[in-house]
mmCIF file of the N, C-alpha and C atoms, coordinates in Angstrom:
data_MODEL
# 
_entry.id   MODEL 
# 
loop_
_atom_site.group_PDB 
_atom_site.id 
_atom_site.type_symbol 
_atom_site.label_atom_id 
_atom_site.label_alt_id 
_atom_site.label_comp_id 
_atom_site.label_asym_id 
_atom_site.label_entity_id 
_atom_site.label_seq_id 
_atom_site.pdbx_PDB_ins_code 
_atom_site.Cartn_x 
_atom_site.Cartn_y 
_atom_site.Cartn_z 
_atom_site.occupancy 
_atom_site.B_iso_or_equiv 
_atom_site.pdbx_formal_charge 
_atom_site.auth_seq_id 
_atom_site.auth_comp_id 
_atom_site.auth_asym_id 
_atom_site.auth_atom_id 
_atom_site.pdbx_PDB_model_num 
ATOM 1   N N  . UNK A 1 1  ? 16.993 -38.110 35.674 1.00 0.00 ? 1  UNK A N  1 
ATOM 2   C CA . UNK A 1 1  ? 15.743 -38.835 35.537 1.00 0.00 ? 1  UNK A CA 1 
ATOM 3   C C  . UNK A 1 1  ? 15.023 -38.357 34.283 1.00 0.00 ? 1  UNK A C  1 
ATOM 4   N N  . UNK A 1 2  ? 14.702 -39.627 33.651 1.00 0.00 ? 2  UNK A N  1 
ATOM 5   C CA . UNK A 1 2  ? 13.512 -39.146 32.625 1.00 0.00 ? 2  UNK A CA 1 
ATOM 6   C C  . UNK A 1 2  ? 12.628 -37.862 33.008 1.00 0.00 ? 2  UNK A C  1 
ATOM 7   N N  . UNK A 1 3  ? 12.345 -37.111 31.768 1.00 0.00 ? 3  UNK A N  1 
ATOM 8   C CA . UNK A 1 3  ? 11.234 -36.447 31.889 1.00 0.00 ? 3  UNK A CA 1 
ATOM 9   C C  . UNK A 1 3  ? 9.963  -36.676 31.277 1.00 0.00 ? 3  UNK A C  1 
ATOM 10  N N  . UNK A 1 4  ? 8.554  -36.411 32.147 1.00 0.00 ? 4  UNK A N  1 
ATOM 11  C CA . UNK A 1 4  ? 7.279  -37.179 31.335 1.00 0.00 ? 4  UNK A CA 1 
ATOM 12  C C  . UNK A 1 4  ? 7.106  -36.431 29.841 1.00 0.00 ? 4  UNK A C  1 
ATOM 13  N N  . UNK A 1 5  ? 6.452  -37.427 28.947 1.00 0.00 ? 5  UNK A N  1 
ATOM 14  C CA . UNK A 1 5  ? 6.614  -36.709 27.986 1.00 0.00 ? 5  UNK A CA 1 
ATOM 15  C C  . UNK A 1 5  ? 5.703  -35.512 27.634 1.00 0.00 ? 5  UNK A C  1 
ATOM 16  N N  . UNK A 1 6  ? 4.866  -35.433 28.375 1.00 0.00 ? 6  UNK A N  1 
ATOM 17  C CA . UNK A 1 6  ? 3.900  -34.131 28.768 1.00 0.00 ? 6  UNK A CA 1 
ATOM 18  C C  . UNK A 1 6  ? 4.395  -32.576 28.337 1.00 0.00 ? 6  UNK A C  1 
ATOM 19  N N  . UNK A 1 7  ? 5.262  -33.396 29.752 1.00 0.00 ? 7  UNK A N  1 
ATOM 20  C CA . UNK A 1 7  ? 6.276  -32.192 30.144 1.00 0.00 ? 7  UNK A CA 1 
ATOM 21  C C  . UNK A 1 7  ? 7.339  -31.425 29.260 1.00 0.00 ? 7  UNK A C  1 
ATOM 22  N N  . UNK A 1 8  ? 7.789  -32.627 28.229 1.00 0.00 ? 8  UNK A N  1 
ATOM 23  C CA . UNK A 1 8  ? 8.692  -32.267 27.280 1.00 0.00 ? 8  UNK A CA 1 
ATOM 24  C C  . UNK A 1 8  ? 7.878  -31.281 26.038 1.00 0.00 ? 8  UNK A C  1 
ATOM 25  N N  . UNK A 1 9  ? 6.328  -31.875 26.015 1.00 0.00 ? 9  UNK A N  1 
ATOM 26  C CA . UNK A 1 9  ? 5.599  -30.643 24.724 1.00 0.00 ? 9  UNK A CA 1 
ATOM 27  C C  . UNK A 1 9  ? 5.768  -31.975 23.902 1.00 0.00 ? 9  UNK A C  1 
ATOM 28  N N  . UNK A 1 10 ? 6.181  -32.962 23.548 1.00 0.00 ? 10 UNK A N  1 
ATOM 29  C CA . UNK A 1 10 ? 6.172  -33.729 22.828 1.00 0.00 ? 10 UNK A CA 1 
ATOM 30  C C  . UNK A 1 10 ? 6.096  -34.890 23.098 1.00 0.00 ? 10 UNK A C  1 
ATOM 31  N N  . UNK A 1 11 ? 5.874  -36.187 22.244 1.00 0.00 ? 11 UNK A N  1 
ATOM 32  C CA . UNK A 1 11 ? 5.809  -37.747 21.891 1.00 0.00 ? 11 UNK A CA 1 
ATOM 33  C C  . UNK A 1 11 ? 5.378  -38.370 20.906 1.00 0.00 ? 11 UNK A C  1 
ATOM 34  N N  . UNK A 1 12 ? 5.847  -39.685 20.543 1.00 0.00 ? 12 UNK A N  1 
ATOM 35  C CA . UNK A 1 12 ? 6.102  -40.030 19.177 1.00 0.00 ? 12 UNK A CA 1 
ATOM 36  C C  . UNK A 1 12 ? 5.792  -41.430 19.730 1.00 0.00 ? 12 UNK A C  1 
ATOM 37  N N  . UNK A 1 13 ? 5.316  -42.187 18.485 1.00 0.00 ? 13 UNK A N  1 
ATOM 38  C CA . UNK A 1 13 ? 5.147  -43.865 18.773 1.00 0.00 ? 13 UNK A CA 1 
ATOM 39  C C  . UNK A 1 13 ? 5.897  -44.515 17.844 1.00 0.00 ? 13 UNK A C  1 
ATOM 40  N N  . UNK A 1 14 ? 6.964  -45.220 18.082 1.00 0.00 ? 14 UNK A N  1 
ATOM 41  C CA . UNK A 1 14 ? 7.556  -45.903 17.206 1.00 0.00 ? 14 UNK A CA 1 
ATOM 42  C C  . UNK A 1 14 ? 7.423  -47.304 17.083 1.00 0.00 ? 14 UNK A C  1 
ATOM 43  N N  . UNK A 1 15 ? 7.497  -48.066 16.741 1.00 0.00 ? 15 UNK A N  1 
ATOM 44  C CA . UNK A 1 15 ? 7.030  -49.743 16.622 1.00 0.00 ? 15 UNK A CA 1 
ATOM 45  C C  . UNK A 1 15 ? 8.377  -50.270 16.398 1.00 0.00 ? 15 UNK A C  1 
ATOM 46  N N  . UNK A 1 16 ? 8.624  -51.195 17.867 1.00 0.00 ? 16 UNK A N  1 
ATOM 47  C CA . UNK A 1 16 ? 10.230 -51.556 17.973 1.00 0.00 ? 16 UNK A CA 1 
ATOM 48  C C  . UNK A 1 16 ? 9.546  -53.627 17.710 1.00 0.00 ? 16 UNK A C  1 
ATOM 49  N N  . UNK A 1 17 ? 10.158 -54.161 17.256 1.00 0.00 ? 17 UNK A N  1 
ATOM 50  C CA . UNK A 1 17 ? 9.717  -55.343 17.327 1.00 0.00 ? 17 UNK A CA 1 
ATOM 51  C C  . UNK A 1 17 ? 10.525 -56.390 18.132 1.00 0.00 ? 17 UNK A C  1 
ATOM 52  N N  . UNK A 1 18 ? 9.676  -57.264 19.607 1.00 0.00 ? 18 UNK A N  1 
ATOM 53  C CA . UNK A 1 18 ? 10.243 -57.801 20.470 1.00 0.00 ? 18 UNK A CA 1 
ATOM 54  C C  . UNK A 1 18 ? 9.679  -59.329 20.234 1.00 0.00 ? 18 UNK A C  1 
ATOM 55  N N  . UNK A 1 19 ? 10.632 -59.961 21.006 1.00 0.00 ? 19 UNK A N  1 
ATOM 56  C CA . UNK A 1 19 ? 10.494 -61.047 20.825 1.00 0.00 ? 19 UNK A CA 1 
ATOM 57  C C  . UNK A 1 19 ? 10.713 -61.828 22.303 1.00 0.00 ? 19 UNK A C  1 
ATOM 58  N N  . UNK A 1 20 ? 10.145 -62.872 22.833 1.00 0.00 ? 20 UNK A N  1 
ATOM 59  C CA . UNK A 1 20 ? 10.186 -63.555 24.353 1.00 0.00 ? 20 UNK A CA 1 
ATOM 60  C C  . UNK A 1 20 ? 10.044 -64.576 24.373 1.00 0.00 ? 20 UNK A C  1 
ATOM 61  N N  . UNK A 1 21 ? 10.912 -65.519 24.913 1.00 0.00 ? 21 UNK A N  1 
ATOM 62  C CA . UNK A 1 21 ? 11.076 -67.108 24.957 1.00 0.00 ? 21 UNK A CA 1 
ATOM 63  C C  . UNK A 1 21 ? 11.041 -67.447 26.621 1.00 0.00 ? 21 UNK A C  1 
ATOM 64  N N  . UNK A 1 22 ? 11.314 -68.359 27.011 1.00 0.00 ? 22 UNK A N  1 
ATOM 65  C CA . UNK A 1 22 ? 11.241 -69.283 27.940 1.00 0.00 ? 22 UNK A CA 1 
ATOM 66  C C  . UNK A 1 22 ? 12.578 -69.897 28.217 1.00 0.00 ? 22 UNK A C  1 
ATOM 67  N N  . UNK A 1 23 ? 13.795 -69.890 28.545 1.00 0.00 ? 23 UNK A N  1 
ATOM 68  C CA . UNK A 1 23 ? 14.676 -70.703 28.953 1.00 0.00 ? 23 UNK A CA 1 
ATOM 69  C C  . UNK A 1 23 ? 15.069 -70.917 30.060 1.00 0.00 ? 23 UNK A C  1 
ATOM 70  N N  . UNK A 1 24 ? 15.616 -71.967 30.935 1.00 0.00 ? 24 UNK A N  1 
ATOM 71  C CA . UNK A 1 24 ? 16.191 -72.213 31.988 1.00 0.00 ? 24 UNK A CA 1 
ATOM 72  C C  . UNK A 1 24 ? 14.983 -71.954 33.324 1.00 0.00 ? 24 UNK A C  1 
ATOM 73  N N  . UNK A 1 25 ? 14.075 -71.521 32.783 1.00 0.00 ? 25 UNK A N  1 
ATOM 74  C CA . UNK A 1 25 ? 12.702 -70.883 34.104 1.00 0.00 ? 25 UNK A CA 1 
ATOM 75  C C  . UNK A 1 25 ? 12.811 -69.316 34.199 1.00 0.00 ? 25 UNK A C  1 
ATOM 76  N N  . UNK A 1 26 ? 13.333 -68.647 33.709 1.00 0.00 ? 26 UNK A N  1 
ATOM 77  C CA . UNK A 1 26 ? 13.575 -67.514 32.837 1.00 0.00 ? 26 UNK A CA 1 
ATOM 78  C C  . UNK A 1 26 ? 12.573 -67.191 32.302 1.00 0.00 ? 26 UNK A C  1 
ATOM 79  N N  . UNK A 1 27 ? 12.370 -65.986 31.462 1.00 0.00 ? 27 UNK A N  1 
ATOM 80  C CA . UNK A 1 27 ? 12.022 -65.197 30.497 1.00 0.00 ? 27 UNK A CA 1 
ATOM 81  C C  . UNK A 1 27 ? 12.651 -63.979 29.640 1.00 0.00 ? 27 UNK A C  1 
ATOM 82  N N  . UNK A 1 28 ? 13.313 -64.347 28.545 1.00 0.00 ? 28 UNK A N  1 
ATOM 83  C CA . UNK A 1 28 ? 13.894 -63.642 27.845 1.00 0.00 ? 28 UNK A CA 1 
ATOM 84  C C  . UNK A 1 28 ? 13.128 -62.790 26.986 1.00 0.00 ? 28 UNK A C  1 
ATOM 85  N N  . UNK A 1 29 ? 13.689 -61.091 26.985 1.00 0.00 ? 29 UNK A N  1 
ATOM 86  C CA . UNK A 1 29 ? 12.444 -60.480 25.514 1.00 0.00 ? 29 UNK A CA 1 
ATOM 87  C C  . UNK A 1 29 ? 14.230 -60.063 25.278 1.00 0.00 ? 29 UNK A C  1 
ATOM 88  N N  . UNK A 1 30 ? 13.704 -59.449 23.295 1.00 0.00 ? 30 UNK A N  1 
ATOM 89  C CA . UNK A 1 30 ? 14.890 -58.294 23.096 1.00 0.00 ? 30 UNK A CA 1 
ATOM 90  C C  . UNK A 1 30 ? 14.296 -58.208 21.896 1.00 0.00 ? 30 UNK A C  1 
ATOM 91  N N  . UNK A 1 31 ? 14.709 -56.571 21.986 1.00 0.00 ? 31 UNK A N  1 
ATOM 92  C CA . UNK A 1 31 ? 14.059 -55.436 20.709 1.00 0.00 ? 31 UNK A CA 1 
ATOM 93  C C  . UNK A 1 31 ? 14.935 -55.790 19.186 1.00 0.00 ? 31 UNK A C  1 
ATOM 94  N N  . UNK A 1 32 ? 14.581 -56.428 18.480 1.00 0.00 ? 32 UNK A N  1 
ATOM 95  C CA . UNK A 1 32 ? 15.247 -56.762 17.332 1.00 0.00 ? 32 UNK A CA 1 
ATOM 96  C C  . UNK A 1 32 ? 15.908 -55.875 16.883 1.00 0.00 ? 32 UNK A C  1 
ATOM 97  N N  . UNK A 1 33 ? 15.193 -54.019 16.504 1.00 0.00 ? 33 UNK A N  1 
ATOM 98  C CA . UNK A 1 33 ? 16.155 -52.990 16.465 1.00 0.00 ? 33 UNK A CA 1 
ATOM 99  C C  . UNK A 1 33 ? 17.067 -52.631 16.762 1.00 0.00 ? 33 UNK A C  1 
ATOM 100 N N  . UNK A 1 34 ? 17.106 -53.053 18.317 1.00 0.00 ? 34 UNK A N  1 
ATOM 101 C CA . UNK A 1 34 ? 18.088 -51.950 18.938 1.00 0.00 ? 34 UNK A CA 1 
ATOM 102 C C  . UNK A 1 34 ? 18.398 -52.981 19.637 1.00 0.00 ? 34 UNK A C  1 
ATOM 103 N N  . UNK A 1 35 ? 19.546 -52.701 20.311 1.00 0.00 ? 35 UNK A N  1 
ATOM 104 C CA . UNK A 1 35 ? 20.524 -53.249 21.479 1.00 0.00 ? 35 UNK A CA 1 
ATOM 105 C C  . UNK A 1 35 ? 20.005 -53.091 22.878 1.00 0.00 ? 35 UNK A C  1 
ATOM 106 N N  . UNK A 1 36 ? 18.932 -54.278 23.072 1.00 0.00 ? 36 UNK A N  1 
ATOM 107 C CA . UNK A 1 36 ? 18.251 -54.276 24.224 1.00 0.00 ? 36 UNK A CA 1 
ATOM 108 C C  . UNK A 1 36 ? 17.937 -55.703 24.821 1.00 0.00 ? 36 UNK A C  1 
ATOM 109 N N  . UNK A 1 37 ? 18.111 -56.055 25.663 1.00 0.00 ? 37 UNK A N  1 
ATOM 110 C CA . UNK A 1 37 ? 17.302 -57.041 26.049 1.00 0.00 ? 37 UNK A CA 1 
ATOM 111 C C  . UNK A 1 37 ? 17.269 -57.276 27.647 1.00 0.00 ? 37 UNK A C  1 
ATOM 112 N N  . UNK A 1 38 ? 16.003 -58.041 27.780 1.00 0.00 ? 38 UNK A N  1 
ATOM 113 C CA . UNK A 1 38 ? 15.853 -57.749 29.444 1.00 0.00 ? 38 UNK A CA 1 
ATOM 114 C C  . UNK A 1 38 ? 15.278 -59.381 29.519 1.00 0.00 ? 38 UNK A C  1 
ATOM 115 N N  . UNK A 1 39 ? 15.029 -59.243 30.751 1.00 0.00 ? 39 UNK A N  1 
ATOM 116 C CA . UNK A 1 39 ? 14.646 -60.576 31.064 1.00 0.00 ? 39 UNK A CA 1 
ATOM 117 C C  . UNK A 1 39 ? 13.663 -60.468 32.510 1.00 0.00 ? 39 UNK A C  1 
ATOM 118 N N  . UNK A 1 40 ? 13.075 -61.408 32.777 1.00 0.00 ? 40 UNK A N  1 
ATOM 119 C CA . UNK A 1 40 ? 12.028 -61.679 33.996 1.00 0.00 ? 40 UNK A CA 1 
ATOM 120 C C  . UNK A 1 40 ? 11.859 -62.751 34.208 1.00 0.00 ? 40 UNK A C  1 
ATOM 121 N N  . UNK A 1 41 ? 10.788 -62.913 35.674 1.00 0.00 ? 41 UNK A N  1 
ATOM 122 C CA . UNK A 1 41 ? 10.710 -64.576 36.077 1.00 0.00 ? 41 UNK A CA 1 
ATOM 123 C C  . UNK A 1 41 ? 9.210  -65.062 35.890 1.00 0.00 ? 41 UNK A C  1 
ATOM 124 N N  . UNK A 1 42 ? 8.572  -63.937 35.284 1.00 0.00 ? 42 UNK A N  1 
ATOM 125 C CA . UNK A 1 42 ? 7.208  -64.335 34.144 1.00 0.00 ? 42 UNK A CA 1 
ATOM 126 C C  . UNK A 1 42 ? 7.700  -63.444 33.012 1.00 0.00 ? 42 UNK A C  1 
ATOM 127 N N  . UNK A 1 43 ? 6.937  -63.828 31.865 1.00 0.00 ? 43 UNK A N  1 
ATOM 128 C CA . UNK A 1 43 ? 6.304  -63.454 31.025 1.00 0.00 ? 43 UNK A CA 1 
ATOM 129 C C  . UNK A 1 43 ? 6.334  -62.252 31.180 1.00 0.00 ? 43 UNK A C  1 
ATOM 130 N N  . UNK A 1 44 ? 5.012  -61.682 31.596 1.00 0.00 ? 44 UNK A N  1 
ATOM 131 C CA . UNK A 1 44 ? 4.596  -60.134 32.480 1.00 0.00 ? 44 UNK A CA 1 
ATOM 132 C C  . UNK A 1 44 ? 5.796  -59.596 32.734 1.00 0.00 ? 44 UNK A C  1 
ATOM 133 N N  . UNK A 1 45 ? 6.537  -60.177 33.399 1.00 0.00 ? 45 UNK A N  1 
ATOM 134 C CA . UNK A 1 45 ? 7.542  -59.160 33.997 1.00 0.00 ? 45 UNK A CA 1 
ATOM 135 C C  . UNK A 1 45 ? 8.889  -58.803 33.141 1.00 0.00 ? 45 UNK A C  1 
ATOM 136 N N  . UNK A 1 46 ? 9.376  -60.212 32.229 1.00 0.00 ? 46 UNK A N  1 
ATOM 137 C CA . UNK A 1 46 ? 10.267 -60.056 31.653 1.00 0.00 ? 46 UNK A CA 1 
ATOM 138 C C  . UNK A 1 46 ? 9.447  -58.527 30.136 1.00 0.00 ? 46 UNK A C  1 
ATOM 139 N N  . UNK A 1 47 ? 8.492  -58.587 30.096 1.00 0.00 ? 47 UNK A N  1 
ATOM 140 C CA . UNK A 1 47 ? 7.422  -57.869 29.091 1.00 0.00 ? 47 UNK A CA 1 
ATOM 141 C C  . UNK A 1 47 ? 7.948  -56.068 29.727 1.00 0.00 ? 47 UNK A C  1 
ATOM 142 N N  . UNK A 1 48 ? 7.596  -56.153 30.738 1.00 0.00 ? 48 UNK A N  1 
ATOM 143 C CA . UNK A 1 48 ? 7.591  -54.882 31.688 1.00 0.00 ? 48 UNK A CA 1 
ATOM 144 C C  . UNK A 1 48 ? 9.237  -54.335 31.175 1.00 0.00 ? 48 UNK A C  1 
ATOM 145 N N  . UNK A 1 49 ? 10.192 -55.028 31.791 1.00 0.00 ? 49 UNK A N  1 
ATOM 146 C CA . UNK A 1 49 ? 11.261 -54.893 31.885 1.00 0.00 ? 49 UNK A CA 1 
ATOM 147 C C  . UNK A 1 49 ? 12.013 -54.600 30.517 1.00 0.00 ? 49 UNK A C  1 
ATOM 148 N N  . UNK A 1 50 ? 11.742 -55.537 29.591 1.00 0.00 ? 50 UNK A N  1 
ATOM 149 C CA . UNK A 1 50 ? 11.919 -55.002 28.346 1.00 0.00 ? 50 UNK A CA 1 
ATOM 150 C C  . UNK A 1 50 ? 11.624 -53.743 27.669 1.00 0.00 ? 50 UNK A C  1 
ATOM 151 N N  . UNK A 1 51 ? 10.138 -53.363 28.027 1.00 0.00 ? 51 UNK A N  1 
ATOM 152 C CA . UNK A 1 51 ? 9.563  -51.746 27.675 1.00 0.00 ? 51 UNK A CA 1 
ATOM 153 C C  . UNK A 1 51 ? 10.643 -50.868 28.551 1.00 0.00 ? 51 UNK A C  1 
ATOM 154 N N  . UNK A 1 52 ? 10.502 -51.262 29.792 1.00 0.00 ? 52 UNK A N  1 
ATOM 155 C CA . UNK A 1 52 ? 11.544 -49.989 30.344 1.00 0.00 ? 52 UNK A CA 1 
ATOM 156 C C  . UNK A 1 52 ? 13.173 -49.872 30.029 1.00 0.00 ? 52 UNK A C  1 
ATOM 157 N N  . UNK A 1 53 ? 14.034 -51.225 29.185 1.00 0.00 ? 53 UNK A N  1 
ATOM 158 C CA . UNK A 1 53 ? 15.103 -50.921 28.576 1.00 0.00 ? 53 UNK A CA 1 
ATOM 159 C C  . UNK A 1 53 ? 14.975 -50.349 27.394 1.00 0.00 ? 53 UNK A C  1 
ATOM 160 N N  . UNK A 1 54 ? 13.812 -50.609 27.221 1.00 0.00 ? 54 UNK A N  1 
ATOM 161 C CA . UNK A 1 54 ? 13.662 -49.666 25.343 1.00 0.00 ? 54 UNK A CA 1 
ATOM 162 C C  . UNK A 1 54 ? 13.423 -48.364 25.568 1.00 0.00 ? 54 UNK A C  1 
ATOM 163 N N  . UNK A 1 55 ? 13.079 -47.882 26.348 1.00 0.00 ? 55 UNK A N  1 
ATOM 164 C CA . UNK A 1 55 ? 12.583 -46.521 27.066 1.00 0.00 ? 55 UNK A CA 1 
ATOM 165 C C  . UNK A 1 55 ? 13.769 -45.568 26.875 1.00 0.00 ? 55 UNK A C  1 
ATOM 166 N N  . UNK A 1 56 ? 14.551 -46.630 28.555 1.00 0.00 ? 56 UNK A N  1 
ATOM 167 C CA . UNK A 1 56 ? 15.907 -45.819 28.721 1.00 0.00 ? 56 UNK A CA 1 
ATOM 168 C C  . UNK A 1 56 ? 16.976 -45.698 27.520 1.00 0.00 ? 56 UNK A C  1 
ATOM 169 N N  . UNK A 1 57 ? 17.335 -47.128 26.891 1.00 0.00 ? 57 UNK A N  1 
ATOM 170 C CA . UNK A 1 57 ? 17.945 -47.124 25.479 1.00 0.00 ? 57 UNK A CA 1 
ATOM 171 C C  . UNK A 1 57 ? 17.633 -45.589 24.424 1.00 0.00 ? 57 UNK A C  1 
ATOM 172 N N  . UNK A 1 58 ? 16.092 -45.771 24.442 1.00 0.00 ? 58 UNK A N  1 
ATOM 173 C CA . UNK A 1 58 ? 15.825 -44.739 23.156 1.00 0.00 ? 58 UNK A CA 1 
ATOM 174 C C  . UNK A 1 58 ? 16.219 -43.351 24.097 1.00 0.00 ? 58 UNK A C  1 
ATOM 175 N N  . UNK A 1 59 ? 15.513 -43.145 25.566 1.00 0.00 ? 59 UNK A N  1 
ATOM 176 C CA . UNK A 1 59 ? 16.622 -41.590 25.902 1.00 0.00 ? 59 UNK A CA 1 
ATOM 177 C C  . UNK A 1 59 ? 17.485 -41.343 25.530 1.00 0.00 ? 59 UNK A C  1 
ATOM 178 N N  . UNK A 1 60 ? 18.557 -42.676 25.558 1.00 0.00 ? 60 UNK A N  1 
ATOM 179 C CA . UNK A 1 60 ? 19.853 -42.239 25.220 1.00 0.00 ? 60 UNK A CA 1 
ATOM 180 C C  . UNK A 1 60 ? 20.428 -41.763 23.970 1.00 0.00 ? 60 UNK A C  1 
ATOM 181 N N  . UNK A 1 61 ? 19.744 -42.424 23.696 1.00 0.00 ? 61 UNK A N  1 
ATOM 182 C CA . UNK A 1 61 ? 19.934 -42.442 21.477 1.00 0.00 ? 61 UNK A CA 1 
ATOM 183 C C  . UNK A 1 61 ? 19.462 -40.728 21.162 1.00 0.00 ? 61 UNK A C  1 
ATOM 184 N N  . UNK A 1 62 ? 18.263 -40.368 22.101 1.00 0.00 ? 62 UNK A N  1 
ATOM 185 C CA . UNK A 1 62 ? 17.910 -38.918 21.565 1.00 0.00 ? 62 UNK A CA 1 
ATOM 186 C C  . UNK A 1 62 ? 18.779 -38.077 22.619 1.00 0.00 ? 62 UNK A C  1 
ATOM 187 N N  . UNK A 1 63 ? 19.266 -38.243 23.701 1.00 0.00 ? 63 UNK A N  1 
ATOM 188 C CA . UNK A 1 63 ? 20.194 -37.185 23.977 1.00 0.00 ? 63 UNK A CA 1 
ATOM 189 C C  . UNK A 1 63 ? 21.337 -37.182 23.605 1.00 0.00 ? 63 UNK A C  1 
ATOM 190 N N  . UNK A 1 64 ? 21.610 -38.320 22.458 1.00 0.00 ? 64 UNK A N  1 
ATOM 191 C CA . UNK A 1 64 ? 22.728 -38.275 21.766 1.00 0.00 ? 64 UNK A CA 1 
ATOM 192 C C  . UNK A 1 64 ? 22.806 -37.177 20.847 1.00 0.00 ? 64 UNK A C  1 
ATOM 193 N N  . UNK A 1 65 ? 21.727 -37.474 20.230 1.00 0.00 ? 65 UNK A N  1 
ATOM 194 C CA . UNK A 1 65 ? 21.173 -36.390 18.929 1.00 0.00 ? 65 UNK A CA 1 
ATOM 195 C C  . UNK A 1 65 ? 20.820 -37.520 17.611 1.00 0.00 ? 65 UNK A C  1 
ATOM 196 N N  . UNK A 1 66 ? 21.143 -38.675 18.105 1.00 0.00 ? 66 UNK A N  1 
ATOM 197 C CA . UNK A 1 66 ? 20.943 -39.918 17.126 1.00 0.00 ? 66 UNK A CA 1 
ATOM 198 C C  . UNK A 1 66 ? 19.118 -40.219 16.602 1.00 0.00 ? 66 UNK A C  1 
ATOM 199 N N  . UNK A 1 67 ? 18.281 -39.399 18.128 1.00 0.00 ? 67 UNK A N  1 
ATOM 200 C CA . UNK A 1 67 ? 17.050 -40.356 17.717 1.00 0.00 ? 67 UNK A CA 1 
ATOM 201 C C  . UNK A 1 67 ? 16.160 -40.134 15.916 1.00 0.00 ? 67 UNK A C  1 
ATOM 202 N N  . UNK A 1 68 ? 16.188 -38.883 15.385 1.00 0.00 ? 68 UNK A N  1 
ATOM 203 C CA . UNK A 1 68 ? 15.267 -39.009 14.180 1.00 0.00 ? 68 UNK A CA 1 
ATOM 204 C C  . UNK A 1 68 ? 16.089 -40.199 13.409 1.00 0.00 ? 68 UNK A C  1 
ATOM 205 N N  . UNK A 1 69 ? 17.323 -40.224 13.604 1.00 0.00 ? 69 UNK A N  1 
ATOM 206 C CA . UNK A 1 69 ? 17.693 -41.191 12.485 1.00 0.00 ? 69 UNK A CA 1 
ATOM 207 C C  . UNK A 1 69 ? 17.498 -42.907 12.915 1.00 0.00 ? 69 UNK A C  1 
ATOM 208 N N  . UNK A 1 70 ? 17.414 -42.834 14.469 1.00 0.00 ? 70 UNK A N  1 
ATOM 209 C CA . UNK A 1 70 ? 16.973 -44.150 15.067 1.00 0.00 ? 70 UNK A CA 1 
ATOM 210 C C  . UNK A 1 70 ? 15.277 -44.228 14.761 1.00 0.00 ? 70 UNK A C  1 
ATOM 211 N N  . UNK A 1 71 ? 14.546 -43.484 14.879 1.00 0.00 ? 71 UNK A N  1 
ATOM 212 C CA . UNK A 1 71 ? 12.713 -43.235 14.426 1.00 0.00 ? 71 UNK A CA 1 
ATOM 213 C C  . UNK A 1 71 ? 12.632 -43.706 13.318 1.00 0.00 ? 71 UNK A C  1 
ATOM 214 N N  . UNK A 1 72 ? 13.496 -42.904 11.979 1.00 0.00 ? 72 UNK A N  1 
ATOM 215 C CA . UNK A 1 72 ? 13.064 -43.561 10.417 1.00 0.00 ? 72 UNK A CA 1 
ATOM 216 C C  . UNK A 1 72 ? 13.645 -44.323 10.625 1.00 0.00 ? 72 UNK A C  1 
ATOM 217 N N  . UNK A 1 73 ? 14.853 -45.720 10.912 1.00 0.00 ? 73 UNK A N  1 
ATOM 218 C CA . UNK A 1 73 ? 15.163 -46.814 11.187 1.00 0.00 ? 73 UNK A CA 1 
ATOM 219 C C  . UNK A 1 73 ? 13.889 -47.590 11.464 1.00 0.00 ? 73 UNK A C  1 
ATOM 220 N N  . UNK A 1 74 ? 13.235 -47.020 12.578 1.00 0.00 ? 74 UNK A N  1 
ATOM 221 C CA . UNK A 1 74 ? 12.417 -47.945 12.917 1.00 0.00 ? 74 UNK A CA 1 
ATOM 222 C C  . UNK A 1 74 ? 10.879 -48.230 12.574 1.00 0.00 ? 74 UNK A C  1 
ATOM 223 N N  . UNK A 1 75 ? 10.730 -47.026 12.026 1.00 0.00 ? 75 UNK A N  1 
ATOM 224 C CA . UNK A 1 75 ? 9.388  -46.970 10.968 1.00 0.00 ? 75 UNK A CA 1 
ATOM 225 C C  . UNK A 1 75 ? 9.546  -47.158 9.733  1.00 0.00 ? 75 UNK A C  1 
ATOM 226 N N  . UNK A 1 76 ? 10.726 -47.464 9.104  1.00 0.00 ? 76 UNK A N  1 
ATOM 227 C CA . UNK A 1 76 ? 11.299 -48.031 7.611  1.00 0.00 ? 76 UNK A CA 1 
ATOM 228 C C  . UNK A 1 76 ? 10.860 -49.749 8.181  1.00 0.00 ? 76 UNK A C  1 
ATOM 229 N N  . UNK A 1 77 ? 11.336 -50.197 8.875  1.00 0.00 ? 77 UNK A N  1 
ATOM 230 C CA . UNK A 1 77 ? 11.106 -51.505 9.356  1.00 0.00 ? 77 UNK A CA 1 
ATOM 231 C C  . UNK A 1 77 ? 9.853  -52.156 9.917  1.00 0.00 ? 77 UNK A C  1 
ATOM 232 N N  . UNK A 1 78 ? 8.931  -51.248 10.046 1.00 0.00 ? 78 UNK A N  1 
ATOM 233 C CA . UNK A 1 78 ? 8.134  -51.437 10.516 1.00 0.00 ? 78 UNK A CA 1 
ATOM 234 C C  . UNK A 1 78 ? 7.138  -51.458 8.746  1.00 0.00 ? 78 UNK A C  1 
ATOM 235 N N  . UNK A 1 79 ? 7.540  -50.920 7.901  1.00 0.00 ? 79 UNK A N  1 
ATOM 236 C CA . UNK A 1 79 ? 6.625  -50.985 7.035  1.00 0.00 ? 79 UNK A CA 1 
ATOM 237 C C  . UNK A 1 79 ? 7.077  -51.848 6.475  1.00 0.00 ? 79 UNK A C  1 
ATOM 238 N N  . UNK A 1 80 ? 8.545  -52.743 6.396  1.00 0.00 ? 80 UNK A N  1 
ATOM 239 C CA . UNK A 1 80 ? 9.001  -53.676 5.769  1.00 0.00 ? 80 UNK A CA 1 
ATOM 240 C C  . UNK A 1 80 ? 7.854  -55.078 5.950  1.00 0.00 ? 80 UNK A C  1 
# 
């Protein structure tokens, strides 16, 4: 299980850019960065669901040892 980030002594804000449509009675989001996407049966929820795959995604990327180089990825893009 995740740990809060309190707890870790650290946290960082990165700016992932998402995007959410409407198909089929659906709700589609996905993080343009990264390899994510979630879905819901509002808005709200497909919204929710998306934050918590970007969450778990980015754990993974930093217990890889990948995340500073996934961070300047995503703050290079963010100033683009």
């Amino acid at each position: 299980m995740a740990q809060d980030q309190s707890a870790q002594g650290t946290g960082i804000s990165v700016p992932v850019l998402c995007k959410f449509w409407s198909e089929d009675g659906v709700w589609n989001g996905i993080a343009e960065d990264l390899a994510v996407a979630a879905f819901g049966n509002t808005f709200d929820e497909a919204v929710a669901n998306t934050r918590e795959a970007i969450a778990s995604h980015l754990e993974a990327i930093i217990d890889s040892g990948q995340g500073d180089e996934v961070v300047r990825h995503l703050q290079a893009r963010a100033r683009d």
